[in-house]
C-alpha positions, 0 to 999 in steps of 0.5 A: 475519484474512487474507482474499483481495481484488484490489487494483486501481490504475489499469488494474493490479489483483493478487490477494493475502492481506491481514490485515484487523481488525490494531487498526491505525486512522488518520485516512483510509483506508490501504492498506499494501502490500509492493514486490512488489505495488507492482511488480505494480501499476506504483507502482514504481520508478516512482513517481506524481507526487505520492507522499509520501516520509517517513522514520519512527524505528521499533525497527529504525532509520530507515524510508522511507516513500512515500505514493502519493495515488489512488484504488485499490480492495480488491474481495473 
């Protein structure tokens, strides 16, 4: 289902559709978000000190994936 929210980081905060409900499930709460907003939210290029860069196999070849720590919140 998507639904707006307002995604806030820090003092950055941007309005966006998301898809809530995706069957998805993980260990601790997950935010997964495009370099669009990323950008909008000052997490790129410039990445925080102490994000995570991983690099995952998936069906389309080789993936890398950062894992910015912090406390960012989804406000509906």
């Amino acid at each position: 289902m998507g639904v707006r929210v307002r995604v806030k980081y820090g003092s950055s905060s941007s309005d966006l559709v998301a898809l809530v409900s995706t069957g998805y499930e993980a260990d601790v709460p997950e935010l997964l978000i495009p370099v669009s907003v990323a950008e909008r939210l000052g997490l790129w290029p410039k990445l925080p000190e102490d994000t995570i860069v991983e690099t995952y196999k998936t069906a389309s070849g080789l993936m890398r994936v950062y894992r910015a720590r912090g406390p960012a919140r989804v406000c509906s």
